[in-house]
N, C-alpha and C positions, 0 to 999 in steps of 0.2 A: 509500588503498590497499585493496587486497582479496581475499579470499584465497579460489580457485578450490574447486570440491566438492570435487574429486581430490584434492585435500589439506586437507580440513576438519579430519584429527588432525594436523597439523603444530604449530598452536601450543599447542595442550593438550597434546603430547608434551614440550615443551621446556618447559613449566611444569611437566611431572613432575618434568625432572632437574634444575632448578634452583632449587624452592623446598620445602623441609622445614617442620615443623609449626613452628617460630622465624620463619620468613618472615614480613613483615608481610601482612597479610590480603587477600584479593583481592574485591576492592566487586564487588560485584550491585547493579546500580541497573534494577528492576523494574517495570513497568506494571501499572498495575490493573487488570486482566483476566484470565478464566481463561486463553486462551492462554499469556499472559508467566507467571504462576502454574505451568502445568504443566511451561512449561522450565525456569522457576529449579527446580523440583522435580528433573529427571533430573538439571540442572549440578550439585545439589548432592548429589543423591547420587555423582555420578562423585566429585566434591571429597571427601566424605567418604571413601571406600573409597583415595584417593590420600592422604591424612591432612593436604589441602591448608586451612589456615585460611581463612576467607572469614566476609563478614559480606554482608546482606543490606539495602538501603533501597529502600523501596515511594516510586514516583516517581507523584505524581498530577496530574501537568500540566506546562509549560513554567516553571513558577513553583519549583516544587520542583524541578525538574534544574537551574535556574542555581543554588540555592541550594546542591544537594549538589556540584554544583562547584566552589563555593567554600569551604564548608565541610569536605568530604574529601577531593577530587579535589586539588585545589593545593596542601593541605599534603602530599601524597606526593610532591610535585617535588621536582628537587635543588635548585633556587634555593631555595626554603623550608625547609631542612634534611631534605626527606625520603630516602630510599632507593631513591623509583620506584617502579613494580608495573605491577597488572594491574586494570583495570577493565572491567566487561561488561556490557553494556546490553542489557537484552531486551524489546524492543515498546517502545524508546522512542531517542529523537534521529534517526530514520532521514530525516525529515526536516528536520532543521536541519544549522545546521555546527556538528559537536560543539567543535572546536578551539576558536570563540568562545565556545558556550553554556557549555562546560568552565571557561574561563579559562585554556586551552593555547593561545593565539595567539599566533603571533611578531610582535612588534615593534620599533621600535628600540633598546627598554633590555634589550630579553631575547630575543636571537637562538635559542634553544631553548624552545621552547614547551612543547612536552612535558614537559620536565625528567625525560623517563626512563618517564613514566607512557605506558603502552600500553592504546589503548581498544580492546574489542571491539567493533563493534557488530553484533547480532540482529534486523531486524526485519522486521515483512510491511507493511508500508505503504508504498506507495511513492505517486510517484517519490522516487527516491533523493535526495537532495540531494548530487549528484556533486562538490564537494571532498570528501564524505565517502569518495568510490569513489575518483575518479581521481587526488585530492589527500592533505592526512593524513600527508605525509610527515614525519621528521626534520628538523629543518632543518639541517643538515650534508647529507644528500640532495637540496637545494630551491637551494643556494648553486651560483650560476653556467649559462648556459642549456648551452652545448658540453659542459661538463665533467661536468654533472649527470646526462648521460644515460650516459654510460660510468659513470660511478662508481656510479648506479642498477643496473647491468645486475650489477655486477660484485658489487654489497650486494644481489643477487636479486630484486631491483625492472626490471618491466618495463612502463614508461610506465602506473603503478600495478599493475599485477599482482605477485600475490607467489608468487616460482618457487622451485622447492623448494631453491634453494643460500640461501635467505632466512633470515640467523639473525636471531629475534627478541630482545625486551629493548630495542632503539635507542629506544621513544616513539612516537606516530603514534596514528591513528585506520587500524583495519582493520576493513573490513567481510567480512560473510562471506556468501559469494555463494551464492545458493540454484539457479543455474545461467541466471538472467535474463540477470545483468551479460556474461557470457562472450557469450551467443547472440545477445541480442537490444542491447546497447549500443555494438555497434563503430563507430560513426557517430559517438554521443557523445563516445567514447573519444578517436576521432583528435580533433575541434573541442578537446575538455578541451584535449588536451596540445596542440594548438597554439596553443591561444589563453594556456596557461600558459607559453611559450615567447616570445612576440613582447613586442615592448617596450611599456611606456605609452604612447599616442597619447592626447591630445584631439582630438574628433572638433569641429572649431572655424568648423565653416559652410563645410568643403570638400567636401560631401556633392554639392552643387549646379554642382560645378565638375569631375566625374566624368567628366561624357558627353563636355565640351568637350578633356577631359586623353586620352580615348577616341579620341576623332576626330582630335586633331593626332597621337598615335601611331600609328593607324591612315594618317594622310596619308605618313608617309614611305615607304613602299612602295611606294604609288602613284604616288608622283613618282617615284622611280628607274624605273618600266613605263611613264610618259609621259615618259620622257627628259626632265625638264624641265633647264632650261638653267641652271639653279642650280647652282655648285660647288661640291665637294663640303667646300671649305674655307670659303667662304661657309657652310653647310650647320652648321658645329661653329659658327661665331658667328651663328648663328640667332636667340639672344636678346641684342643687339645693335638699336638700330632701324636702322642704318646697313644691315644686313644685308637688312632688311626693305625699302628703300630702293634695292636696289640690282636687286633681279629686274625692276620694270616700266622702267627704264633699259637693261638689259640687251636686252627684249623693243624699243625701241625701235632701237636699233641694230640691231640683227638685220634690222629691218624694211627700213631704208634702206637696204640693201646695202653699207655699210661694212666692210671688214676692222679687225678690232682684234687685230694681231699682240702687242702687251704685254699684253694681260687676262688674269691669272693663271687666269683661269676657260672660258678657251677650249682647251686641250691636251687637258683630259679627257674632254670630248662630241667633240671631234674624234678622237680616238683610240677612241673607244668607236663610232664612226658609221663609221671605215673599215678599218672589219675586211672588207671584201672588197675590198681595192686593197693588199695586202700586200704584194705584188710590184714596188710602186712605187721609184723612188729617189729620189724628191725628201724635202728633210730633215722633211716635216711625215708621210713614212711612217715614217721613221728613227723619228720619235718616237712612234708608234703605239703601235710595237713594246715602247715603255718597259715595266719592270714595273707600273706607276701606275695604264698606261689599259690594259693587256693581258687579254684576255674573262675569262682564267680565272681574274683576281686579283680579287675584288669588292672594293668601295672599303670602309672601315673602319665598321662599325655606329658610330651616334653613344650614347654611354653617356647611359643616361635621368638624368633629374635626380635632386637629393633631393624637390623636391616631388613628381614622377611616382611616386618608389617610395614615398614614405608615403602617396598615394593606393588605390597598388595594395594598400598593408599595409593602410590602411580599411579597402578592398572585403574583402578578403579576415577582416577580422576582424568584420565582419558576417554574411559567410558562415557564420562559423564558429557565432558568438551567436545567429546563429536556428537553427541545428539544436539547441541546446540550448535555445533558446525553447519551440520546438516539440516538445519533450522536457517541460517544464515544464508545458504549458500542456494533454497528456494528461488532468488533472485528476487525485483522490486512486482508490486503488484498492488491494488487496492480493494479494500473491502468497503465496509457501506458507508454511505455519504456522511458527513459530517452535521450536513443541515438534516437530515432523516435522523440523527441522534437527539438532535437541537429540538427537531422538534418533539420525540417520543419527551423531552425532559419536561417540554408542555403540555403533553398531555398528561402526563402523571402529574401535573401540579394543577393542571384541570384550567390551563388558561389557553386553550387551542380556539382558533380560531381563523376566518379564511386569509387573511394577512398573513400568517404564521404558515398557515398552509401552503400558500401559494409562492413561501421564498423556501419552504421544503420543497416544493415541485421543480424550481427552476433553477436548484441546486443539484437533484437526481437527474436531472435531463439536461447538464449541463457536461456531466463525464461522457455523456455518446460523442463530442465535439472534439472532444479529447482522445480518443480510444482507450481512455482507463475504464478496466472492466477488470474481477476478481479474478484472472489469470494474468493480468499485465497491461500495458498498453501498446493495443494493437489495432487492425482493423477493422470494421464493423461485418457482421455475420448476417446475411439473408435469413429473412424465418420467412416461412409459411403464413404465417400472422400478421405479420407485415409491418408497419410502423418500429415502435421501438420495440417490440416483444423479441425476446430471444438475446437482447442486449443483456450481458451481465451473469448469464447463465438462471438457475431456478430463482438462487437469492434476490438477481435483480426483478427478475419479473414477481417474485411475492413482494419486495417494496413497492413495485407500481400497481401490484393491486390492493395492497394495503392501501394509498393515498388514493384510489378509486372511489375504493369503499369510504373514507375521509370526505373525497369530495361530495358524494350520495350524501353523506347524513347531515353535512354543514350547510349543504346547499339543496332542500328538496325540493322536487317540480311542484309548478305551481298548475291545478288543473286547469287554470284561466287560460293558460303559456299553452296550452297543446295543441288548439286549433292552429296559433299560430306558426308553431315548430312546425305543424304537418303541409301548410300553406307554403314556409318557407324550404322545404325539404330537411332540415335539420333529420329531423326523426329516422330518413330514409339516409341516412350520411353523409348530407351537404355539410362539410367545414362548415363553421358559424362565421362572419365576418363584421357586424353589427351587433350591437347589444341589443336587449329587447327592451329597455325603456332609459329616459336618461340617466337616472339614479341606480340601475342594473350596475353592480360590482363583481355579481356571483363569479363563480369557479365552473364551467362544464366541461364535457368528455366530449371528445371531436375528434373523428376518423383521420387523421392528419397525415397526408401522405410522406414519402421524401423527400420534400421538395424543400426547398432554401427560403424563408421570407415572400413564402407565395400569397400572404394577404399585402406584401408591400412593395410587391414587384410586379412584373410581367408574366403570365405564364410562362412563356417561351425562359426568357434567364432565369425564372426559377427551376426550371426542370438544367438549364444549361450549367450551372453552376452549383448544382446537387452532388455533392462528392459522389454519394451511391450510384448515380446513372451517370457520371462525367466515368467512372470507372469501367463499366460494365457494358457502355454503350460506345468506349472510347474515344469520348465527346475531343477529344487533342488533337485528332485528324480528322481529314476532309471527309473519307466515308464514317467515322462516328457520328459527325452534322448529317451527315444526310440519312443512315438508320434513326436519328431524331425526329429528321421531318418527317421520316416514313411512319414512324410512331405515330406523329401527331394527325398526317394524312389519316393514317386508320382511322383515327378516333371518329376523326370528320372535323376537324379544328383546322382550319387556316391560320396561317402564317399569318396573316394580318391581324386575326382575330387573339390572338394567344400573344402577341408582342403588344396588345393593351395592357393597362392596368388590369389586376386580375377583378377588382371588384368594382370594374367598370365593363366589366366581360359580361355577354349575355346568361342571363338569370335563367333559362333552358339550359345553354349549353353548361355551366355550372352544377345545375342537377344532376344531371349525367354525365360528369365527367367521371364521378367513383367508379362506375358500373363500367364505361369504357374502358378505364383504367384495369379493374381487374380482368377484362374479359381480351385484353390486348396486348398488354404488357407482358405476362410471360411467352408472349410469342418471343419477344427481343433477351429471354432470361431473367426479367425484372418479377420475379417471384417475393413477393412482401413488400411490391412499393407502395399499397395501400392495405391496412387492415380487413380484412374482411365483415361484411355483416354482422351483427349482434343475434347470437345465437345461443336457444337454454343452455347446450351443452360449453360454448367457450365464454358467455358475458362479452365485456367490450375490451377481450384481448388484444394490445395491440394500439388503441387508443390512446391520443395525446391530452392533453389540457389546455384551455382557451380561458381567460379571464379576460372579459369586461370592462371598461372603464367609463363609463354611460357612453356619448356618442363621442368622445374625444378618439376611441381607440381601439382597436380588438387585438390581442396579444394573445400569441401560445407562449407555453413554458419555452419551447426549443426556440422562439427568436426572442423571447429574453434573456436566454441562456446564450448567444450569437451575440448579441447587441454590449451587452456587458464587458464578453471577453474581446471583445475587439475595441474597448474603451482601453480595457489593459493592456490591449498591445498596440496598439497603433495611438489612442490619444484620442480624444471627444473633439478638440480642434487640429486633428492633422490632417481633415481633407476638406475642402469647401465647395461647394457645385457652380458652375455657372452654365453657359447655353451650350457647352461642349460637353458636359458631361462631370463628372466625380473627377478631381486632381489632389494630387498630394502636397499638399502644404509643406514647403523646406522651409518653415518660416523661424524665428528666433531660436526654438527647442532644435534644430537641425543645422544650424549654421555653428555652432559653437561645437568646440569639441566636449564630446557629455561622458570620455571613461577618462579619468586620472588613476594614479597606481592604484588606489584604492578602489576604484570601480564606484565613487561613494556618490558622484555627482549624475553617475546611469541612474542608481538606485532612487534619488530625491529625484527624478523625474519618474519613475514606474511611481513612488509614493504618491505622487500630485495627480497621478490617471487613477490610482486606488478609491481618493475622493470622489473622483467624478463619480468612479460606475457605483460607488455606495448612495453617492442620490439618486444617479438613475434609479436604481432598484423600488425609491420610494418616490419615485416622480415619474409621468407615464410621456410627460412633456420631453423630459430630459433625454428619455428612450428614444421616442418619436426623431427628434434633432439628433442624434447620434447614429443612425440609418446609413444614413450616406459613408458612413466609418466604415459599418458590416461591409455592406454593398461592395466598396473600395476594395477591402480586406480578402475578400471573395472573387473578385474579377480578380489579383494579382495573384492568386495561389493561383487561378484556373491560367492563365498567362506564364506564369514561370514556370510551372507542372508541362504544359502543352510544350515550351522553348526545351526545357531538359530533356524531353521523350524526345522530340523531334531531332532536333542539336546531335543526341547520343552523348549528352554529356555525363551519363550515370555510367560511370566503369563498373563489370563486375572482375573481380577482385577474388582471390580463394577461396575464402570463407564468409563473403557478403560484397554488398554493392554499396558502392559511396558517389556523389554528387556535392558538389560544391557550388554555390550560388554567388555568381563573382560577376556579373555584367547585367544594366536591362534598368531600366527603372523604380522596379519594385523591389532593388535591394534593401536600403532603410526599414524595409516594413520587416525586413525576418533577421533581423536585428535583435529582437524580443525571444525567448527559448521557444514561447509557448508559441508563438505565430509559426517559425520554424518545424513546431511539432504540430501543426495543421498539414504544412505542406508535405512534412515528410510521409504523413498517413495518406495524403491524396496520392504522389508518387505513388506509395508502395500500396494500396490499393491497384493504384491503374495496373502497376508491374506484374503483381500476381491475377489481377484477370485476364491480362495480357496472354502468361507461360499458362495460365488454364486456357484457354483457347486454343493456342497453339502445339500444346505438348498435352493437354488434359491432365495437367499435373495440378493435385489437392496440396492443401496443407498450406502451410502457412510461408513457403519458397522461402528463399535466399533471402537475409536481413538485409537490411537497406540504414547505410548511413548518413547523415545530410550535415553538412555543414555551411557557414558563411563565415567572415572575415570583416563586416562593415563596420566603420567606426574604429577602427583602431583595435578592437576584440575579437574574438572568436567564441563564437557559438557551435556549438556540437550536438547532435541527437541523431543517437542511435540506439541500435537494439541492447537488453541486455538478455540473459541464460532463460528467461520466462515472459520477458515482455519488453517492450519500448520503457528507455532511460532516457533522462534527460541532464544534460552535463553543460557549464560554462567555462568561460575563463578569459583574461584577460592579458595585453601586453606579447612579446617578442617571445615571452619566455612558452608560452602554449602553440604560439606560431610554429615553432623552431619543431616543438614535440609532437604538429600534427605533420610538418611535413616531412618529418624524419620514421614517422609512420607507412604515411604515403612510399616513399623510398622503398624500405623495406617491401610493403607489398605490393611493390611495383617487380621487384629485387626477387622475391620468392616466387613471384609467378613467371619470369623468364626463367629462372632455373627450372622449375616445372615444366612447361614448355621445350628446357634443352633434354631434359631427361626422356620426356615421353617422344622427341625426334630423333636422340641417339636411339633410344631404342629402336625404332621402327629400320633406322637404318644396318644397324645389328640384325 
């Protein structure tokens, strides 16, 4: 089932009036990500302010959600003495079938699967796995096909839609539709429910017996416009051989000119052939006339068989299974953020507010870190506009100007605040760096270039360590450093002056560094490293978000969105600073081995970084002290990115490029999928600005596969048919299957090779 935008407060209103702080608890079962991180954040503060109990489990793979399904999920059933409830899934099951991964599936010993427990599910990845959409029902909803459908309509179910006479509490899987399902899935919608409608067939080797079942249907038409001389009671014993038997006997008589007054099959082509001799009186006019053979009575349609009709049930249930093939086979990709749902669920219940806001903002600006955009995950695209515009295609840029306009009305200028914005250049497109009083919390819009943690770093490693110019500027080799410094030359920025702290950098050259920026930068290609001016016709296209913290802090969304995800992949204590610089901590978490067959003791350490980055998000301290993590996190992709380019340790391969990360320091850190799915996009950035350069070849080049081996596991990300996938596993047994991959296209490409030098030799 699933529950339209126009009614996104429906069932959170009905869980107001029905459960008090005695209710049993309502499960968050959570993804490791900052996205799923910042919704469970808003869900829980609505929960709290409603005085609704809930408890919280951090889900970190497909291993861990069967397990809390079984673990929490099934004892809330009634079958197992529970009471039922409510359970909410955020950036996670959207593609599986919750009902089996749960252990709520109907089968013969337990006709109610649910047992009363109602899922929600939250997520941006799609495709959906549609029983979770169109299926998901009660099974008292699902019992009978005619009756089901009435009794659906009438329980506010509409061939899975949920209409607002819909009362909740019956159990099911609901998803909550972020406006796709409605627009773009009517196609799948009807196949669903049809194909959930029709009976069991085995498809038993009649597939090939189609065209022939085609044709003899097709032949009865034609035989009534060629008059054939078959009757039409002959015609119902058809399958009969006698019947069959009887047409070229017929055809011989006819020939000889014999009358056969007794042949039961001669009245009605004679009465059919003398419809212009009406006026006759002899008895074989009489009989013309009969009701049987008269023009305007057509003789009795023959009823198709049961074999005819469950061919036609076949055909038609193949129709049906490729338009959801075709549905499937789109590949992985995501649509709108989870916390941008989170929070549209507070504004309709009218509890928005800049806290809410500001963990919707650095949930949408946390997929740029990622490459998931509504075609896939891939590389970040140049706009014109510069900043993050053009990220996400039209959908993204109307969410960030949706939370623009959010930030405008929650947060209005104050006309006291203007002389100093003008004083401090703000106005003109200075980044903000300092709040403007100590109790300043607000939310503003800030021209925010591409650059990496430039209020916490150095200019210079900010611009150096900026995936977008580490690509484009070739930051890996010795002339990409020196097209840097020539940048920076231009500007009029010394090397001395840009490897300070940036907001101990001079308060001039800071003002003009926008205006240099645009006016220099596309000499090097760097078109949209900073947004443009505020302008009637584009507003502040292009612009990031800045919040406040009185004088402890100034944070944008994008290194909140930095600082979190590198909690969860590297750890809040796995690196420590001393007078050398950032080092990686091999301390306790590192010395023991962390994957057994189960993979269970990797996972209760990603669960225990899940904690940290959830206080960060509500502690600005915790943020602050976690810096050194990013910072780390960010030099070792630039480090390992630079060694594979240089090295040449990226083979290309048939049908794509693969690299393996097997020596160097900074192997432990991409250990993690998602850390690994940083570096695979910096790679496969630099690669395709690389063959554009040199071949001026667009598009989206040769996939790029990345793997490692550390710890006893293996990690894999690579492409899939629409976008970047991400894939794990563990143990000898995945080993054995990537290097027996490797082989093979190792294997195919020397036979390639022999072929195209025979030939030449030929």
């Amino acid at each position: 089932m699933y529950l339209p935008r126009n009614l996104i407060s429906q069932l959170y209103l009905y869980l107001i009036r029905t459960h008090h702080p005695l209710s049993p608890p309502v499960l968050l079962l959570v993804a490791l990500e900052p996205d799923a991180l910042c919704a469970c954040r808003i869900l829980q503060a609505l929960l709290k302010r409603d005085y609704i109990p809930h408890k919280i489990q951090p889900i970190s793979g497909y291993g861990d959600l069967a397990r809390a399904g079984e673990t929490l999920v099934q004892p809330m059933r009634t079958q197992q003495g529970g009471t039922g409830g409510v359970v909410v899934c955020l950036g996670v099951g959207g593609l599986v079938d919750l009902a089996t991964t749960l252990g709520m599936e109907v089968t013969e010993e337990d006709s109610d699967g649910a047992g009363g427990v109602e899922v929600w599910l939250i997520d941006a990845r799609r495709p959906w796995n549609l029983g979770n959409v169109f299926g998901g029902k009660p099974a008292k909803d699902i019992l009978g096909e005619v009756e089901a459908n009435a009794r659906q309509r009438d329980s506010g179910i509409d061939r899975g839609q949920l209409l607002p006479t819909y009362r909740p509490g019956k159990g099911g899987v609901i998803v909550y539709d972020d406006g796709d399902i409605t627009e773009e899935l009517a196609a799948e919608r009807d196949s669903y429910c049809a194909l959930e409608g029709m009976p069991d067939l085995d498809d038993d080797g009649e597939e090939s017996d189609d065209s022939s079942d085609d044709g003899a249907a097709d032949s009865e038409p034609e035989l009534q416009n060629n008059k054939k001389r078959k009757s039409w009671s002959d015609r119902e014993d058809g399958k009969d051989e006698d019947g069959d038997d009887d047409r070229p006997r017929q055809r011989r008589r006819s020939s000889s000119n014999h009358s056969v007054p007794s042949s039961p099959s001669r009245p009605a082509p004679r009465g059919l052939l003398s419809t212009t001799n009406l006026n006759s009186t002899s008895p074989d006019g009489s009989r013309s006339l009969s009701p049987s053979s008269h023009p305007s009575s057509p003789p009795p349609l023959k009823e198709p068989s049961a074999r005819t009709l469950r061919r036609r049930l076949l055909r038609l249930r193949r129709k049906h299974e490729a338009v959801l093939t075709k549905y499937y086979s789109l590949g992985a990709s995501y649509s709108e953020p989870i916390s941008a749902i989170l929070y549209s669920l507070a504004e309709g219940l009218g509890r928005e507010d800049n806290d809410l806001l500001w963990h919707a903002i650095v949930g949408v600006s946390s997929l740029e870190l990622y490459g998931r955009s509504m075609t896939g995950i891939g590389i970040s695209s140049a706009s014109d506009s510069g900043g993050s515009a053009g990220w996400g295609g039209e959908r993204g840029e109307a969410i960030r100007r949706t939370l623009r306009d959010e930030v405008r009305r929650l947060n209005p200028p104050d006309p006291d605040d203007a002389s100093r914005e003008m004083s401090r250049g703000e106005a003109s497109g200075v980044i903000p760096t300092t709040a403007r009083s100590p109790t300043d919390t607000s939310i503003r819009l800030s021209p925010e270039p591409r650059f990496l943690l430039i209020r916490h770093w150095s200019l210079y490693d900010s611009m150096l360590h900026s995936p977008y110019l580490s690509a484009r500027l070739h930051i890996w080799s010795d002339a990409g450093r020196k097209r840097l410094h020539k940048l920076l030359a231009k500007m009029g920025v010394s090397l001395t002056q840009c490897k300070q702290s940036y907001t101990h950098m001079d308060m001039d050259l800071k003002r003009g560094l926008r205006q240099r920026l645009l006016k220099y930068a596309p000499l090097y290609g760097l078109d949209g490293l900073v947004p443009p001016a505020a302008s009637a016709g584009r507003g502040r296209e292009g612009w990031g978000f800045v919040r406040s913290y009185g004088w402890e802090a100034c944070l944008s969304a994008t290194d909140v969105g930095v600082i979190v995800g590198s909690i969860l992949e590297v750890g809040k204590s796995g690196v420590h600073a001393n007078e050398h610089g950032e080092q990686w901590d091999r301390g306790r978490n590192e010395k023991r081995e962390l994957v057994d067959e189960q993979g269970q003791a990797e996972s209760e350490e990603w669960v225990g970084r899940f904690w940290e980055a959830y206080d960060a998000l509500g502690n600005v301290n915790a943020l602050k002290h976690a810096l050194p993590t990013a910072q780390h996190l960010y030099r070792a992709i630039l480090r390992t990115g630079t060694s594979l380019i240089e090295k040449r340790q990226i083979r290309h391969l048939r049908a794509f490029r693969m690299a393996v990360v097997k020596e160097g320091p900074d192997v432990p850190l991409f250990a993690h999928p998602a850390a690994l799915t940083k570096l695979a996009l910096w790679v496969g950035e630099a690669i395709a600005e690389q063959e554009r350069d040199q071949k001026g070849k667009g598009g989206r080049g040769t996939p790029l596969v990345m793997g490692t081996n550390e710890r006893g596991g293996d990690v894999v990300v690579g492409p899939g048919r629409s976008g970047w996938i991400c894939a794990r596993g563990n143990g000898d047994r995945k080993r054995r299957g990537l290097k027996k991959e490797k082989k093979e296209a190792e294997r195919s490409g020397k036979e390639g090779k022999g072929r195209k030098s025979g030939g030449r030799r030929g």
